[in-house]
SETIKOL-628891 format. One record per residue (C-alpha): residue number from 1; x, z, y; residue in three letters. Coordinates in nm, 4 decimals. Layout:
residues N
- pos u w v code
- NUM X Z Y Ala
...
***
This chain:
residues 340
- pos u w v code
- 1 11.3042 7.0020 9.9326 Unk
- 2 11.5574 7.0775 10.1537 Unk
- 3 11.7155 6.7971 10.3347 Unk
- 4 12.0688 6.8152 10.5803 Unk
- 5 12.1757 6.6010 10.8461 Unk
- 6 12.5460 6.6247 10.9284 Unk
- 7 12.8242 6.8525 10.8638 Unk
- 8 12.8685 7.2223 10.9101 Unk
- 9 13.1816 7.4579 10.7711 Unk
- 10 13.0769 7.6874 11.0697 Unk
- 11 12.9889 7.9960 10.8298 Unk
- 12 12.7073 8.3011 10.8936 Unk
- 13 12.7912 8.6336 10.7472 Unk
- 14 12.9636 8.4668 10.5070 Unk
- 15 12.7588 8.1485 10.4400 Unk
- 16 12.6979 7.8215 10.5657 Unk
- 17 12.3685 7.7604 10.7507 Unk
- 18 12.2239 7.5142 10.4986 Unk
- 19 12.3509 7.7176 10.2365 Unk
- 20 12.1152 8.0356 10.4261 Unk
- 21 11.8354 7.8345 10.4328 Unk
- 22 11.8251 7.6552 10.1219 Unk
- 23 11.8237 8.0650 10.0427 Unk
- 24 11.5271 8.1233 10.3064 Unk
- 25 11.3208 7.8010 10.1241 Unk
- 26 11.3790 7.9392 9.7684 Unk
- 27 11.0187 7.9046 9.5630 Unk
- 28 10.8757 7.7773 9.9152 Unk
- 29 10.7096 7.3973 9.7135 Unk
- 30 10.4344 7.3753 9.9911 Unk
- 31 10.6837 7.1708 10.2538 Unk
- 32 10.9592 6.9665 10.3047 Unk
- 33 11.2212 7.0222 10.5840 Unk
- 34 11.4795 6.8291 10.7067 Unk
- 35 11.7472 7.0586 10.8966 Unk
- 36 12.0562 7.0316 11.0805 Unk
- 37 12.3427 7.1381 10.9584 Unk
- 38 12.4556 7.3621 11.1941 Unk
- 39 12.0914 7.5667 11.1961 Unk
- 40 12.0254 7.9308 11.1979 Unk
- 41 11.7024 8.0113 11.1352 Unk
- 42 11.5447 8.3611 11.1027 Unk
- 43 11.2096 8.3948 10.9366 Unk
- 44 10.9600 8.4066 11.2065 Unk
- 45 11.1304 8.0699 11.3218 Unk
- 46 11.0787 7.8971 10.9558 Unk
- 47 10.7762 8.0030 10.9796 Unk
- 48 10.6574 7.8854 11.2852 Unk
- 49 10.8524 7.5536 11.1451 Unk
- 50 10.5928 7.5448 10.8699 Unk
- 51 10.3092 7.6069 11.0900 Unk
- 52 10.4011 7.3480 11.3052 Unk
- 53 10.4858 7.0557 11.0784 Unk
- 54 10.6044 6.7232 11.2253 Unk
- 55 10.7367 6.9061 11.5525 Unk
- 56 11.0718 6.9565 11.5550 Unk
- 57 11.2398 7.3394 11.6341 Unk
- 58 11.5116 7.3056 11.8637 Unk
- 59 11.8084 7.4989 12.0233 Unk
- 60 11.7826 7.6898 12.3687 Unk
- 61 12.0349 7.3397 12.4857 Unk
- 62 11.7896 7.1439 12.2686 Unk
- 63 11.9257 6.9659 12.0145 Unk
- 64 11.7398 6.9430 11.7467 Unk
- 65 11.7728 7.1893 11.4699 Unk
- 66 11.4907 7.1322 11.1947 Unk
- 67 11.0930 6.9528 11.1476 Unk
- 68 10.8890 7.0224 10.8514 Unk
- 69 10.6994 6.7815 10.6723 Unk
- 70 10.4249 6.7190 10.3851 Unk
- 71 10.5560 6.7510 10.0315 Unk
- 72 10.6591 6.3986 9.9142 Unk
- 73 10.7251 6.2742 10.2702 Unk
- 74 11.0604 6.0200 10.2519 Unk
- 75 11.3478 6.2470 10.4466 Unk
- 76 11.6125 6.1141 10.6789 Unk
- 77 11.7714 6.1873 10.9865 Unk
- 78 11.5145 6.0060 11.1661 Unk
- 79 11.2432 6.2819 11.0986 Unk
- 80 11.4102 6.4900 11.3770 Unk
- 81 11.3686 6.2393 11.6506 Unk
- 82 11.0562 6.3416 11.7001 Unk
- 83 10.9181 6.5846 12.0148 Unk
- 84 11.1515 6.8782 12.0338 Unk
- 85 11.0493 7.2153 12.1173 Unk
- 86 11.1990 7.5520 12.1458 Unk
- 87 10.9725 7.7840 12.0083 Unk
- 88 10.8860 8.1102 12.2524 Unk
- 89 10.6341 8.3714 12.1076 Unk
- 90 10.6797 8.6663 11.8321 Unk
- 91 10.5906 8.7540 11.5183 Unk
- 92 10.4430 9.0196 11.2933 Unk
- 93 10.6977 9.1228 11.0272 Unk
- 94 10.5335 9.3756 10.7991 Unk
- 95 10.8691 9.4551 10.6110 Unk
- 96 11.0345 9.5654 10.9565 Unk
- 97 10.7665 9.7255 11.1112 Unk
- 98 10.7997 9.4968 11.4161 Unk
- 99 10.7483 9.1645 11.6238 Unk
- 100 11.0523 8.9458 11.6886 Unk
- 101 11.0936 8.6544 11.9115 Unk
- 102 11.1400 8.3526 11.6868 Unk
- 103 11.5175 8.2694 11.7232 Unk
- 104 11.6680 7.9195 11.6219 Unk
- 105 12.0338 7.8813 11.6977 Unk
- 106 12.3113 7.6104 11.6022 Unk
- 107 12.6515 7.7357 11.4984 Unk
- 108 12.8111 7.4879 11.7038 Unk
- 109 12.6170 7.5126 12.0085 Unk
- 110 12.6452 7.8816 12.0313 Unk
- 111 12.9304 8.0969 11.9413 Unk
- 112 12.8614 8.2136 11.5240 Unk
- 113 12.9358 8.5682 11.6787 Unk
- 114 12.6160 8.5520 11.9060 Unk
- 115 12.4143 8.3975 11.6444 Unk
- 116 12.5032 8.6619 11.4300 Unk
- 117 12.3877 8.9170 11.7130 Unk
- 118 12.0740 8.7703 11.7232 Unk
- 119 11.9963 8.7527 11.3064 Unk
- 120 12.1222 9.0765 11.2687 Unk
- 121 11.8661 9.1904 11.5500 Unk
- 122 11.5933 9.0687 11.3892 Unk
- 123 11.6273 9.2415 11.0551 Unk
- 124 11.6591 9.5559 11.2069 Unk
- 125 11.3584 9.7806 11.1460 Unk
- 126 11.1586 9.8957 11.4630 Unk
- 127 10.9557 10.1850 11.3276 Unk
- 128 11.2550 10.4048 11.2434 Unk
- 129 11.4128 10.7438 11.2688 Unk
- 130 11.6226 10.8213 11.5982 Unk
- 131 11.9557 10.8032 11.4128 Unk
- 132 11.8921 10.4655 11.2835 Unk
- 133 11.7234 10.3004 11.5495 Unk
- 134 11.9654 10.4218 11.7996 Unk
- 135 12.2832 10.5105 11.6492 Unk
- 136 12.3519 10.2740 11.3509 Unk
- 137 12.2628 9.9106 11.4999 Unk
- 138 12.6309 9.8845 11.6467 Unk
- 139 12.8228 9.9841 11.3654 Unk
- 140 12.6010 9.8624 11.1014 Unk
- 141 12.6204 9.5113 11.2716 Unk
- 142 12.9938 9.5084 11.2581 Unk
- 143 13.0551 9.6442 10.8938 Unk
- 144 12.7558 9.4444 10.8060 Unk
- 145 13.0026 9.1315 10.9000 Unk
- 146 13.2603 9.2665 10.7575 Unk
- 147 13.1763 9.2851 10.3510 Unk
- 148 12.9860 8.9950 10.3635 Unk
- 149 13.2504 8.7394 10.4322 Unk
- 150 13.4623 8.9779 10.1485 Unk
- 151 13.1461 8.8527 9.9318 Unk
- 152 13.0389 9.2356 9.8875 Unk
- 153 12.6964 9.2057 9.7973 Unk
- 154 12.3987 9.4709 9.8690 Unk
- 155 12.3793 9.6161 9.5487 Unk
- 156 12.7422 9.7502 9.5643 Unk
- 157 12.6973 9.8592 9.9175 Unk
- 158 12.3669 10.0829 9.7377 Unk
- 159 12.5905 10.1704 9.4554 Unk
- 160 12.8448 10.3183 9.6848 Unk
- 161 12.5777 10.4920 9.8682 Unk
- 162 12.4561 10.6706 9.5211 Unk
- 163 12.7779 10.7625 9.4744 Unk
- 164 12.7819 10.9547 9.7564 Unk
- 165 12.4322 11.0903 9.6965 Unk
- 166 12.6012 11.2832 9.4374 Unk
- 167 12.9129 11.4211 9.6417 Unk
- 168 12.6965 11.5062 9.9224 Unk
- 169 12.5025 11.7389 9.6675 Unk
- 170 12.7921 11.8581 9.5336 Unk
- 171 12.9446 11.9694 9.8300 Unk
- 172 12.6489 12.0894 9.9465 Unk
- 173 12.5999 12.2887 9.6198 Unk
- 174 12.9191 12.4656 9.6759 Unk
- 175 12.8412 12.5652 10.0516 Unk
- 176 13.0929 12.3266 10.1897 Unk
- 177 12.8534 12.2172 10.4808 Unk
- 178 13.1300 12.0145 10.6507 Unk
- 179 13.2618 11.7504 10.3575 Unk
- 180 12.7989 11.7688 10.2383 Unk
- 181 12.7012 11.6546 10.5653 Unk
- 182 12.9755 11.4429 10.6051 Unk
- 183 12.8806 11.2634 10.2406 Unk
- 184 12.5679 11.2194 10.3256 Unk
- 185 12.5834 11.0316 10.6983 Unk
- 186 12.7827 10.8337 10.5455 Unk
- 187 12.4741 10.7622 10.2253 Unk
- 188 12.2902 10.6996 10.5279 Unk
- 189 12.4757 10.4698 10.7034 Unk
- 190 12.5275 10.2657 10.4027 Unk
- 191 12.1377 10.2980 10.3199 Unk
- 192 12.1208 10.0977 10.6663 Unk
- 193 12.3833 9.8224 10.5686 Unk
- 194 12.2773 9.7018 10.1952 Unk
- 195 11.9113 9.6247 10.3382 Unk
- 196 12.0632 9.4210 10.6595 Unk
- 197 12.3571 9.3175 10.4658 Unk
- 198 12.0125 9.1634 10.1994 Unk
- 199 11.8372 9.0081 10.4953 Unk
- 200 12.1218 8.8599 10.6415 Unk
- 201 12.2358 8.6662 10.3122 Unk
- 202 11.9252 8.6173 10.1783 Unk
- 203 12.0197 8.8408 9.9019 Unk
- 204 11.7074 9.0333 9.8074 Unk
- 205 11.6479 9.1074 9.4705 Unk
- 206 11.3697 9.2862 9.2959 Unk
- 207 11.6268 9.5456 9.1166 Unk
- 208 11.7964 9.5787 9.4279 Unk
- 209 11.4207 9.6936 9.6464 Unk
- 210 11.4134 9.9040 9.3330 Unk
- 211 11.7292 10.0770 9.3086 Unk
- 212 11.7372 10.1584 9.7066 Unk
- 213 11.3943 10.2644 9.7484 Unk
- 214 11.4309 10.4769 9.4356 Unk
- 215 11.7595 10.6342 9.5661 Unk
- 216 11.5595 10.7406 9.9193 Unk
- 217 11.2641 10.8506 9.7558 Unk
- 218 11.4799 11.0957 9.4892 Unk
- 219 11.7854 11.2349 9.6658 Unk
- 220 11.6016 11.4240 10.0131 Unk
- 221 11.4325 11.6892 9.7081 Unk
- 222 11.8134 11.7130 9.5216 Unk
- 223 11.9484 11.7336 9.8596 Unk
- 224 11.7759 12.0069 10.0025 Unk
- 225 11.7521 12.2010 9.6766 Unk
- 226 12.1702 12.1937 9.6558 Unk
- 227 12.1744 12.2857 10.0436 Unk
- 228 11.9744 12.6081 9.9783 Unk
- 229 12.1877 12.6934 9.7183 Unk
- 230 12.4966 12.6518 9.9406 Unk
- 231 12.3310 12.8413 10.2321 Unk
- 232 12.2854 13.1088 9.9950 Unk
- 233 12.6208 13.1376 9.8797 Unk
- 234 12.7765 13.1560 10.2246 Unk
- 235 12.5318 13.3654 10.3894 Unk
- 236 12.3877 13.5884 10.1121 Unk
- 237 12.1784 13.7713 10.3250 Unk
- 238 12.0311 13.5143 10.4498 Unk
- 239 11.8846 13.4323 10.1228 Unk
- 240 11.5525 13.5904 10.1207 Unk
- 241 11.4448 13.2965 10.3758 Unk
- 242 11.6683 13.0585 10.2675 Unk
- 243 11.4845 13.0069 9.9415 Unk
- 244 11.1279 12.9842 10.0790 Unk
- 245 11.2532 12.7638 10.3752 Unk
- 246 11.3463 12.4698 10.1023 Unk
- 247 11.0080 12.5405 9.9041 Unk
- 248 10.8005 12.4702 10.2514 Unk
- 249 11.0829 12.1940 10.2974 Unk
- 250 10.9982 12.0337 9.9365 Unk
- 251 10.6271 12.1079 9.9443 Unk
- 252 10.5865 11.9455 10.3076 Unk
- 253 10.8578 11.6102 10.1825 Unk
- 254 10.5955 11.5562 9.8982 Unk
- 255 10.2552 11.6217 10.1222 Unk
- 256 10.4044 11.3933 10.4093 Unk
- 257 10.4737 11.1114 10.1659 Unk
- 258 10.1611 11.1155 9.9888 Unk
- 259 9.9985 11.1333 10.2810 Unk
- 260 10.2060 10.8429 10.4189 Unk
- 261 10.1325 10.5805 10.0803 Unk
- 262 9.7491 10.7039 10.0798 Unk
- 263 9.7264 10.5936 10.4338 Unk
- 264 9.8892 10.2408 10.3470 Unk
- 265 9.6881 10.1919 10.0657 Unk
- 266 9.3375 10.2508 10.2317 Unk
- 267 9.3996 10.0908 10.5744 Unk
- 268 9.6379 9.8248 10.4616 Unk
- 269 9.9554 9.9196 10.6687 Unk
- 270 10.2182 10.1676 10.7164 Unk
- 271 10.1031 10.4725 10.8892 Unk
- 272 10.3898 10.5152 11.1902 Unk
- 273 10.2644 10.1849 11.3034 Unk
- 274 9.9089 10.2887 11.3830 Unk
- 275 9.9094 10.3794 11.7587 Unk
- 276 10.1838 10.3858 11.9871 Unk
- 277 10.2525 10.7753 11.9235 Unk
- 278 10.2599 10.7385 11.5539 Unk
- 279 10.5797 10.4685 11.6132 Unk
- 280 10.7089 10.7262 11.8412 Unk
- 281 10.6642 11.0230 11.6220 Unk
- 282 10.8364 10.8141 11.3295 Unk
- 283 11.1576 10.8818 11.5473 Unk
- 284 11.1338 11.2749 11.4883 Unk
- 285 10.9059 11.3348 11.2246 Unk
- 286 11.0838 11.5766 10.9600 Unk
- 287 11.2639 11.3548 10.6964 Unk
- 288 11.6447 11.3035 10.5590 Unk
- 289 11.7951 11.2078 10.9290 Unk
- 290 11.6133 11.4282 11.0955 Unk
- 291 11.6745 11.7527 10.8871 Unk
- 292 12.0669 11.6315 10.8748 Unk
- 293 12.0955 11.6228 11.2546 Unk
- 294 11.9408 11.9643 11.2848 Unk
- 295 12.1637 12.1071 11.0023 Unk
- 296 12.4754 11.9193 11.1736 Unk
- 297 12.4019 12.1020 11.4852 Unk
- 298 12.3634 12.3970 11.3507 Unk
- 299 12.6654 12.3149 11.1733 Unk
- 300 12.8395 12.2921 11.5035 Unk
- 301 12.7138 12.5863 11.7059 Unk
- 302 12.7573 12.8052 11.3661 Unk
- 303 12.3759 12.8821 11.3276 Unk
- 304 12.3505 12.6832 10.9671 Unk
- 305 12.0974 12.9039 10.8106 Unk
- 306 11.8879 12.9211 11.1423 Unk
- 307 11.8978 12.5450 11.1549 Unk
- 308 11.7676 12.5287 10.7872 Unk
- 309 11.4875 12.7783 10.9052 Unk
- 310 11.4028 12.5271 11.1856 Unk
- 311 11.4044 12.2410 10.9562 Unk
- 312 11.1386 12.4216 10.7508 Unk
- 313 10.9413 12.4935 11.0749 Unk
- 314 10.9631 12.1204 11.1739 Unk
- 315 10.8442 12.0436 10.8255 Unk
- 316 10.5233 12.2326 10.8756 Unk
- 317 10.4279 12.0589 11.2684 Unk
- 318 10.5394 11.6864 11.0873 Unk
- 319 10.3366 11.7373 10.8014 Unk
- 320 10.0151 11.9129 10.9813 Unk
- 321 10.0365 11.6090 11.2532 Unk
- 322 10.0375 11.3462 10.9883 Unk
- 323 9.7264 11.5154 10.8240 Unk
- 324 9.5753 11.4964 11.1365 Unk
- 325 9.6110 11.1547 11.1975 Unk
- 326 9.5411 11.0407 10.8756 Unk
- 327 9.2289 11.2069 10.9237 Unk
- 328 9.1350 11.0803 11.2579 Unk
- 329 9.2020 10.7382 11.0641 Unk
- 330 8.9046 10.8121 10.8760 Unk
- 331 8.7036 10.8685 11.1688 Unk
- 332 8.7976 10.5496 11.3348 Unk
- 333 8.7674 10.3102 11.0832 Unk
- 334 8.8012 10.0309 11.0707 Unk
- 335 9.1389 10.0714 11.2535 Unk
- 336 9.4330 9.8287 11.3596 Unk
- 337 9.7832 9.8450 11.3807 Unk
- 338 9.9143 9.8371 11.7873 Unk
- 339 10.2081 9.5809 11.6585 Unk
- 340 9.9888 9.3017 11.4800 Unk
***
C-alpha cells in the first residue's frame, strides 16, 4: 500500500512522483509506505527505505520525503514525523553493473531538471563500452527527456532501433560505408535510450528485456557478415582477407560470448565485473562499438578494409584475454566481484 501526503503536479520524465513510485512498489506486498508527494526515489533509496522501516528518508534540506512500515500498519501523515534521516552510503545494482549513492529528492525542493540529472545517473550502466559510458550519457539524458513527456514508450524507441538494424545492413551490404555506419550509431544510440528511457518510467516489461536483448545478441553476426560483403565490393582485391577477417570476427563474437554467460553462470556474476581490469577491459574489448569506431576511423582516414583487418586482429587479443581470465577464475575460486 502506497500512501501520499499532499499535492504534487511537479512531473518526472513525464510522470508524477507518486505516480513513479506507485510504479517502483508494483508486486512489492511485504511493506507499507507512506510518501510525500513531491518524492523521487531511485531504487537503492526504496530500498534502503524498506530496510530501514519506521525511519523516515529525507531530502538533502530535510523535509521529509517517505517511512516504511509493517503491512497492515494504519497510514497517515503522521507516520512521517518521525526521526528524519538522509540516507549516505551505496548500493550494489546487479542490472547496472555498479554502486550508486542512494538519492532521494523532492520536486519542489530541488529543481525537476536536477532531479532528473540525478535518476538518470543512476540507471546508467557502469561496466560499459567507451562509446557508451563516455559519449552517450549527455545526449541520451536529454532525448531521454524528450520522448518521455511525448509519452514515447521504450518499446518504440527499440522498434525504431530494429529498424535501423536493417538499413544499417543494407547499406552496409551495398558498400555504402558512410549512410551503414551512420545507421548503425544511431541503433546504438537508441539501444542506450529505450533501457534508460525503461528505468526512468518504470516501464520494464518482460517482452521489452526480450526484444532488446534479442536485437543485440542477433544483429553484430548480420552486421559484420553485410560489411564484408560491402568491403568486398568496393575493394575487390581486398577480398581474399576480407572474407577470413569476418569468419575470425564471427568465430571470436560467438567464443567471447559463450565464454562471457559460462562465466556468469558458474561464479554467479557478470564477468567484466570481476577485478578492476576486467571493468576496464569491458571499455575496449572487441564488440559492436568497438569494431564501429575502428571501422569509422578507418572510414575517415580511407583505410576501411585495413580497419576491418584490425577489427579481426582485436577480435583474436579480446577473445584470448577473456579465455584467460575465465580460466584464472577457475584457479581462484571461490572468487568475488571488486563492486559488491
Amino acid at each position: 500500500m502506497l500512501h501520499i501526503v499532499g499535492e504534487c503536479e511537479k512531473r518526472i520524465f513525464g510522470l508524477r512522483p507518486a505516480e513513479r513510485l506507485q510504479r517502483q512498489l508494483k508486486g512489492r506486498d511485504d511493506v507499507d509506505i507512506v510518501a510525500h508527494a513531491s518524492a523521487a526515489l531511485d531504487d537503492a533509496a526504496l530500498n534502503w527505505l524498506i530496510e530501514n522501516r519506521g525511519t523516515t528518508i529525507g531530502s538533502a534540506t530535510g523535509l521529509p520525503l517517505a517511512v516504511s512500515v509493517e503491512p497492515g500498519r494504519l497510514l497517515d501523515a503522521s507516520a512521517l514525523d518521525g526521526k528524519i534521516v538522509a540516507p549516505t552510503g551505496e548500493q550494489f545494482i546487479r542490472k547496472l553493473r555498479r554502486r550508486v549513492e542512494v538519492s532521494a529528492h523532492s520536486v519542489v525542493d530541488e529543481p525537476v531538471l536536477a532531479v532528473e540529472k540525478r535518476l538518470f545517473g543512476n540507471v546508467y550502466k557502469g561496466v560499459t563500452d567507451v562509446v557508451t559510458k563516455y559519449a552517450w550519457p549527455w545526449p541520451a539524458f536529454h532525448v531521454t527527456r524528450a520522448v518521455s513527456r511525448l509519452g514515447i514508450t521504450p518499446n518504440m524507441v527499440t522498434s525504431v532501433g530494429l529498424v535501423m538494424v536493417f538499413v544499417a545492413a543494407w547499406f552496409f551490404y551495398k558498400g555504402d560505408l558512410a549512410a551503414g555506419l551512420a545507421a548503425a550509431w544511431i541503433m546504438t544510440f537508441l539501444d542506450t535510450v529505450d533501457g534508460k528511457l525503461a528505468r526512468v518510467t518504470v516501464t520494464s516489461s518482460p517482452f521489452g528485456n526480450f526484444l532488446d536483448h534479442g536485437t543485440d545478441i542477433i544483429h553484430p553476426p548480420v552486421w559484420w557478415y553485410c560489411l564484408a560483403h560491402g568491403l568486398a565490393v568496393i575493394d575487390p582485391g581486398g577480398a581474399g582477407s576480407i572474407w577470413p577477417a569476418f569468419w575470425v570476427i564471427l568465430g571470436c563474437y560467438v567464443v567471447g560470448r559463450i565464454v562471457e554467460i559460462a562465466f556468469h553462470r558458474v561464479f554467479g556474476f557478470n564477468q567484466f565485473i570481476w577485478k578492476r581490469f576486467d571493468s576496464q577491459f569491458r571499455l575496449i574489448v572487441s564488440r559492436r562499438n568497438i569494431i564501429l569506431l575502428i571501422m569509422t576511423i578507418g572510414l575517415i582516414v580511407g583505410a576501411t578494409t585495413e580497419a576491418f583487418l584490425a577489427c579481426a586482429g582485436w577480435s583474436i587479443i579480446s577473445t584470448i584475454i577473456q579465455v584467460v581470465r575465465i580460466s584464472q577464475a577457475f584457479v581462484s575460486r571461490p572468487i568475488v566481484s571488486w563492486l559488491y
